[in-house]
C-alpha positions in Angstrom: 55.4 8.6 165.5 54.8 12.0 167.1 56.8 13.5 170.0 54.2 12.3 172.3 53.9 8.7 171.2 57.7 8.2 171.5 58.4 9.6 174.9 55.6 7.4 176.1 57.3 4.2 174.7 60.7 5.7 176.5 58.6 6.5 179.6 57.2 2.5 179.5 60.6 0.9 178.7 62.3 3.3 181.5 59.8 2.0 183.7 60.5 -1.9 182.7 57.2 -2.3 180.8 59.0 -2.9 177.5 62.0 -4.8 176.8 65.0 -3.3 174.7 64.6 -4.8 171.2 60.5 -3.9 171.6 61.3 -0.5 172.4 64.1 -0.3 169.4 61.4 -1.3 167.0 58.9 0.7 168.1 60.7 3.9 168.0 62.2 2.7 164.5 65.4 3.2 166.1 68.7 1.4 163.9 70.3 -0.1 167.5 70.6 0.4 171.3 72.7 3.0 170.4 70.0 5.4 169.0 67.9 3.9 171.7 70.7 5.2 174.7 70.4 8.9 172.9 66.6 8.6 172.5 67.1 8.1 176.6 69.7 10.5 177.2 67.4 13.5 174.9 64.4 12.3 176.9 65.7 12.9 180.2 65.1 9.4 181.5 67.3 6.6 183.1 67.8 3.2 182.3 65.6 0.1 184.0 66.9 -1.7 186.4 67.5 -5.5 186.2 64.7 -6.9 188.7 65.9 -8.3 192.1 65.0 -11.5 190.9 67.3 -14.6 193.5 69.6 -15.2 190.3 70.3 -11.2 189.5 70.8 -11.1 193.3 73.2 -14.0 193.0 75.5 -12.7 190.2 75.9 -9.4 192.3 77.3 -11.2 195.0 79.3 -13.4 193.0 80.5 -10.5 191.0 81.1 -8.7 194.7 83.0 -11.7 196.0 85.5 -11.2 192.9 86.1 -7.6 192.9 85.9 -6.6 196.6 89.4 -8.1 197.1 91.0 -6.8 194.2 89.6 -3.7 195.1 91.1 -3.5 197.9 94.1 -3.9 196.9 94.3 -1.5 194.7 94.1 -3.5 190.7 
């Protein structure tokens, strides 16, 4: 796979075209691990989960948990 060929796969699965194990094998990459360095050399950052009504859901059930601790401190 030329230079070219693999930033273009980073470049799709930064922009949520591809999904993680897809965009390990098509690099030929070992794990996520090579693929986070792959990322990291490229220049490019991670997709972000979609604002689907269930993602948006564990955010606020996750925010409903760690506000108060938060606040207090631990």
């Amino acid at each position: 796979m030329t230079r070219d060929e693999r930033d273009a796969v980073l470049r799709q699965y930064a922009g949520g075209q591809l999904g993680t194990r897809r965009t390990i094998e098509l690099l030929g990459a070992h794990d996520y691990a090579d693929l986070i360095i792959a990322m990291a050399e490229a220049g490019l950052d991670f997709p972000k989960p979609a604002a689907t009504p269930a993602h948006e859901a564990n955010v606020a059930r996750a925010s409903a948990i760690l506000q108060p601790r938060l606040r207090r401190g631990g």
